[in-house]
C-alpha positions in Angstrom: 83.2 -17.5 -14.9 83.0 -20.8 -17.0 80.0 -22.1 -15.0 78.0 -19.2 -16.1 79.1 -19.3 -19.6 78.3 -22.8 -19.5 74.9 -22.3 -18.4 74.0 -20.1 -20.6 75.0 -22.2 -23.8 72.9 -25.4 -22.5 70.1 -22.7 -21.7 71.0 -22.0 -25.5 70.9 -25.4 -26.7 67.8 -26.0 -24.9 65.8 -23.1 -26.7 66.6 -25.0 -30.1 64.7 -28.3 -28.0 62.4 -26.3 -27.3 61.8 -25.9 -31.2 61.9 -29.0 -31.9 59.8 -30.2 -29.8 57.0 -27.0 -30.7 57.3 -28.2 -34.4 56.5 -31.8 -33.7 53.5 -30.4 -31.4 52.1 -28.6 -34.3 52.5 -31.6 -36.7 55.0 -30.1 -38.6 56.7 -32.9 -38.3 56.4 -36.0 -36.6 58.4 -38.1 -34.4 59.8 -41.0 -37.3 61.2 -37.6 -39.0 64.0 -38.0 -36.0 65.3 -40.4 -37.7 66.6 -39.0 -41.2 68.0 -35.9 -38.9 69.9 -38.7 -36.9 71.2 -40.3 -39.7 72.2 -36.5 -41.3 73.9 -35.7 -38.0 75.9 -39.0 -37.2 77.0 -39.5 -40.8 77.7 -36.1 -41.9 77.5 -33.2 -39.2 79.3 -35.0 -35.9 82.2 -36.3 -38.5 82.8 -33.1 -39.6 82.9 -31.6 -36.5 85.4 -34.2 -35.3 87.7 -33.5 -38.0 87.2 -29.7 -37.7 88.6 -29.9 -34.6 91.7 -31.4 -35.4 92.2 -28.5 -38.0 95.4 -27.2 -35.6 99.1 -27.1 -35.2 100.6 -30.2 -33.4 102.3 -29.5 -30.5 103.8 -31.6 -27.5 101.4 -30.2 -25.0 98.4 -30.9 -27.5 99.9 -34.9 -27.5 100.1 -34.5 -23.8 96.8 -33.5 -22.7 94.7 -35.7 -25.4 96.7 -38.6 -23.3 95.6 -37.4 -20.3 92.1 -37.3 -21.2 92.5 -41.2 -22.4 93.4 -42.0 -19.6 90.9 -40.3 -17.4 88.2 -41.5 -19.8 89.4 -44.9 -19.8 89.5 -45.0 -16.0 86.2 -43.4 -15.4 84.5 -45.6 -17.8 85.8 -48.6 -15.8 84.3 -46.7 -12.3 81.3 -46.2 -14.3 81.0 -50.4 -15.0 81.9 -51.0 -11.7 79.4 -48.3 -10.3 76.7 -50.0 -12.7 77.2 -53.5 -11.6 77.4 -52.8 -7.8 74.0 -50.8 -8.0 72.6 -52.9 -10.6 72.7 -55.7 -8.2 70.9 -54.0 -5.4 68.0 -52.8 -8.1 67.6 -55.6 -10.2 68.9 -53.1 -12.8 68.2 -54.6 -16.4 70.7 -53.8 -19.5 68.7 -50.0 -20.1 69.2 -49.0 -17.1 73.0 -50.3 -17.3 73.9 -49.0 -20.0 72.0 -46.0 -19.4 74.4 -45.6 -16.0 77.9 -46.2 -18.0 77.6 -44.3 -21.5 77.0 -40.4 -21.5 76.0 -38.2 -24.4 79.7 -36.8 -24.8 79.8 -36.3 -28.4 76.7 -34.1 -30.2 76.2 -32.4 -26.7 79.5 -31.9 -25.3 81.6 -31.2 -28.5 79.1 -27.6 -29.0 79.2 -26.9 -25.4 83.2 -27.1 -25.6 83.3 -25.0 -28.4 81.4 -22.0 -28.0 82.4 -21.9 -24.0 85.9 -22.8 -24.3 86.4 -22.4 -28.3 87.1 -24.5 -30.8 91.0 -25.3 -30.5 89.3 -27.8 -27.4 87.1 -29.7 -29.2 90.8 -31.6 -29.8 90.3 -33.4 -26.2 87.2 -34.0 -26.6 88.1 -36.7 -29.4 90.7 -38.4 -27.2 87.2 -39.5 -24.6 84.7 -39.9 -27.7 87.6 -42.7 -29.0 87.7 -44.9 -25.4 83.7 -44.1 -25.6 83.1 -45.6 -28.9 85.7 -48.4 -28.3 83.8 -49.8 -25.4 80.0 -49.5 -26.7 80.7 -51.3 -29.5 82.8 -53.5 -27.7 80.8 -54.2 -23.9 78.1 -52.3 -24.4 77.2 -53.6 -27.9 77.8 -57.4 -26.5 75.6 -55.8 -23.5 72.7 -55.6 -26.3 73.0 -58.3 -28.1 72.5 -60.7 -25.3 76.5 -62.1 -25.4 76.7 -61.9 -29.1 80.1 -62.5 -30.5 81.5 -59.4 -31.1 82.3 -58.2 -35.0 85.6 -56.5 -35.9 84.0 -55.1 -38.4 81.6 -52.8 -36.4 83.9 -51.1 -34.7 86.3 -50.3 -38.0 83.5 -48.9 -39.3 82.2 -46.6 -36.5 81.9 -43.2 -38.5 83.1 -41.3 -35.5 86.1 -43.7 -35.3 87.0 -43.3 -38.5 86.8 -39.3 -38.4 89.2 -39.9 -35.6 91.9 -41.8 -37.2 91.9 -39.7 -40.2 92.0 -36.0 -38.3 94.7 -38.1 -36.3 96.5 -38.6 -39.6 96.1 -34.8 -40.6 97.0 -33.8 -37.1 100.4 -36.2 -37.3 101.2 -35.0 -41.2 100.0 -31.3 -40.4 97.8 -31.5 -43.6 94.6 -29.2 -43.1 91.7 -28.0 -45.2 91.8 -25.2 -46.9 89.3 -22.8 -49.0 85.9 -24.6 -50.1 87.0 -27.3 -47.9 87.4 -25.6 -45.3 84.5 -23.5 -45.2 82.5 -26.1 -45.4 83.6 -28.6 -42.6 84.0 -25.3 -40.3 80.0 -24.8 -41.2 79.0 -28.4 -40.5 80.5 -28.1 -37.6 77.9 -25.6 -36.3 75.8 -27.3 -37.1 76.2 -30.1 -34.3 74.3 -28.2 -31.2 71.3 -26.8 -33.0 70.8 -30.0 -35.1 71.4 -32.6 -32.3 69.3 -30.6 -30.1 66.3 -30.3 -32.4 66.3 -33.7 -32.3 66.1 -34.3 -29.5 62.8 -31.7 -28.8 60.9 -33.9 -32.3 62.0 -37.3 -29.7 60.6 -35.3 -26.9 57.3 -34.1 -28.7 56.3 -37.5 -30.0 56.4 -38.8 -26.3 53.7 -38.5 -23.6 55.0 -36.0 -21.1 53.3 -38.2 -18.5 55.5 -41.1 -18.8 58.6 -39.2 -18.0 57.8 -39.3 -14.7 56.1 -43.0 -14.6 59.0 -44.9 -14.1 59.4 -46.1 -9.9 63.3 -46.8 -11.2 64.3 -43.9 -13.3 65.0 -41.3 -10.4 67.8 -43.4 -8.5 69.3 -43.9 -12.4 68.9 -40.3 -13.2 70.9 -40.0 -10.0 73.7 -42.7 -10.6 73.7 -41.1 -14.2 74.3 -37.2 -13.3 75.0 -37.0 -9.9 77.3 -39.8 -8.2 79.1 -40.5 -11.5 80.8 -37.1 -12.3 81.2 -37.3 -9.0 83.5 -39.7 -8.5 85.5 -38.8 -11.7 86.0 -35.0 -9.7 86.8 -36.5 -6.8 89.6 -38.8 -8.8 91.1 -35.6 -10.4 91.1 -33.5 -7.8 92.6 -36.2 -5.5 95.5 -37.0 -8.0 96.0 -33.2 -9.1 95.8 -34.6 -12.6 95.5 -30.7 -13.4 99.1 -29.6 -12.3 101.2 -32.2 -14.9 100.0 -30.8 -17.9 99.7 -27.4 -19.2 96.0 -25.5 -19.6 95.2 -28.9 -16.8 92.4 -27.4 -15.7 90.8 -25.9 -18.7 91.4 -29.6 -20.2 90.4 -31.5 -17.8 87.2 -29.7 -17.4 86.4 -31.8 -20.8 86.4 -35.5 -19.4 84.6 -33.7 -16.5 81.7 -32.9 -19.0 81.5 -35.7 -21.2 81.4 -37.7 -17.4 78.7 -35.4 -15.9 76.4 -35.7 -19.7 73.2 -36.9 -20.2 72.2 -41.0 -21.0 74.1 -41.8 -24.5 71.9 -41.7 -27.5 73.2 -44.8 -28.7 71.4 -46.2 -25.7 68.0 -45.7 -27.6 69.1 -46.6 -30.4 70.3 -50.4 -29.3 67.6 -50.6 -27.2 65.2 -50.5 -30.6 67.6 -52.7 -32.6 67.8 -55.5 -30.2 64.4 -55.0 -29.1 64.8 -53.1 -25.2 62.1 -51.0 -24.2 62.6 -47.6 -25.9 60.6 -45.8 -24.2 62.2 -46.5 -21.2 65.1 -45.7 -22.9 64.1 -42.4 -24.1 62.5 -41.9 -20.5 66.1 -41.8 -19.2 67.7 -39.8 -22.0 65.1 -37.1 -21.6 65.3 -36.8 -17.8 68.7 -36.9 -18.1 68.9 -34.3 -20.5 66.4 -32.0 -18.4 68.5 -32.8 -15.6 72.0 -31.7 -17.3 71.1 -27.9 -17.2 71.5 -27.6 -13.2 74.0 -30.6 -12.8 76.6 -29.4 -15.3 77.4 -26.1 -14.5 77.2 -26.8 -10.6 80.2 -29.9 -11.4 82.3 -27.2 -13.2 82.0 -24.5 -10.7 82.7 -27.2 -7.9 86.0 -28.5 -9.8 86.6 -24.4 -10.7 86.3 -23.9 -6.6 88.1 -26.8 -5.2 90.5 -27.4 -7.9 91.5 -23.8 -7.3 91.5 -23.9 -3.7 
């Protein structure tokens, strides 16, 4: 069953937190030292994992089901604005906790999940929801941050995972692929993503006070919002519309925008919240819990939508 399957790789990806966050405890290294493995996995280890998985054949019913996916992640980001303004209001929820509510982790989590439980020719789709994603944090969320700020062309031409995007769009389209050294070598980057990403997270995790996880009076009803009434909705939308029956493989691929719906707070989230000056621990608060969270809540969306989309 993929629900098992799926469990056991987040268990997985959880054991490499787990060293992460034991290496930071013993003072290996410390928490800043996040920071240059950030920068390594955004600029070189996610991009080549993008472009790895566009390393296929184009085919009509690839085309087809990366449009289906942009257009179930274009639609459940707008649910996901609508969901954060309509329970913002009743909280007082402030621009974290917003954005924290609308943008999931569905790249450096996701794409490894994907891979290993579904294999690599799926890591495709995955691009078609990471595009809409990026396209609307640096577009509303970015203008979110920046208090109304006018919005710069500029940043989102230069997004690193847009740009691996548009290029494995081009090699997809012109059906040129790596090859040899090349080859090798974006295929191993690739693996990287899950151990890397995770890692990362456990240093975040082991420079933080445990205690303070749990300190927030607001952070359970976002946790909530976040893992539980947002993949919700997007479940309830495909299995309403039977988006899985007009595409070939529908279920297997739309189990992807299901994931990337039902992942943890964004880590872009943090990292605005320190560049415009947000709380970040609050921030980080909400992508840990988040993240603890996503080990029972993930699984239990896919064998729902396995079960009812089935039925």
């Amino acid at each position: 069953m993929i629900a098992f399957s799926l469990l056991k790789k987040i268990v997985e990806l959880f054991v490499y937190l787990g060293m992460g966050f034991a290496i930071t405890k013993l003072g290996i290294l410390k928490p800043k030292d996040s920071l240059p493995l950030s920068k390594v996995c955004v600029y070189l280890i996610i991009p080549c994992s993008i472009l790895n998985s566009f390393q296929v054949e184009l085919t009509s019913d690839i085309l087809q089901g990366m449009g289906v996916v942009f257009g179930v992640a274009v639609v459940a980001h707008i649910v996901f604005i609508l969901l954060a303004d309509l329970f913002g209001h009743f909280i007082h929820a402030d621009v974290i906790e917003r954005a924290s509510i609308i943008y999931s982790n569905c790249g450096n989590l996701i794409i490894p999940i994907v891979a290993s439980v579904l294999g690599d020719e799926w890591v495709i789709y995955i691009s078609a929801y990471i595009t809409v994603f990026n396209i609307l944090f640096w577009t509303h969320g970015k203008r979110m941050f920046s208090r109304g700020e006018k919005l710069r062309m500029k940043d989102i031409l230069t997004n690193t995972n847009l740009i691996s995007i548009f290029v494995g769009m081009l090699m997809l389209a012109t059906g040129i692929q790596f090859s040899g050294i090349p080859k090798a070598v974006v295929g191993d980057m690739a693996a990287m993503i899950g151990p890397v990403s995770m890692m990362i997270t456990g240093v975040i995790l082991g420079g933080m006070d445990i205690k303070k996880l749990f300190s927030y009076r607001r952070s359970p009803v976002i946790v909530c919002l976040r893992m539980l009434l947002c993949p919700a909705v997007v479940l309830a939308l495909m299995i309403v519309f039977r988006l899985e029956y007009i595409i070939p493989d529908g279920h297997r691929i739309l189990m992807i925008p299901l994931l990337c719906a039902a992942a943890p707070t964004a880590s872009l989230v943090n990292q605005c919240a320190v560049l415009y000056g947000f709380d970040e621990e609050y921030a980080g608060v909400l992508n840990m819990l988040t993240t603890l969270c996503c080990i029972v809540t993930m699984p239990v969306f896919v064998w729902l939508f396995d079960m009812i989309g089935h039925g």
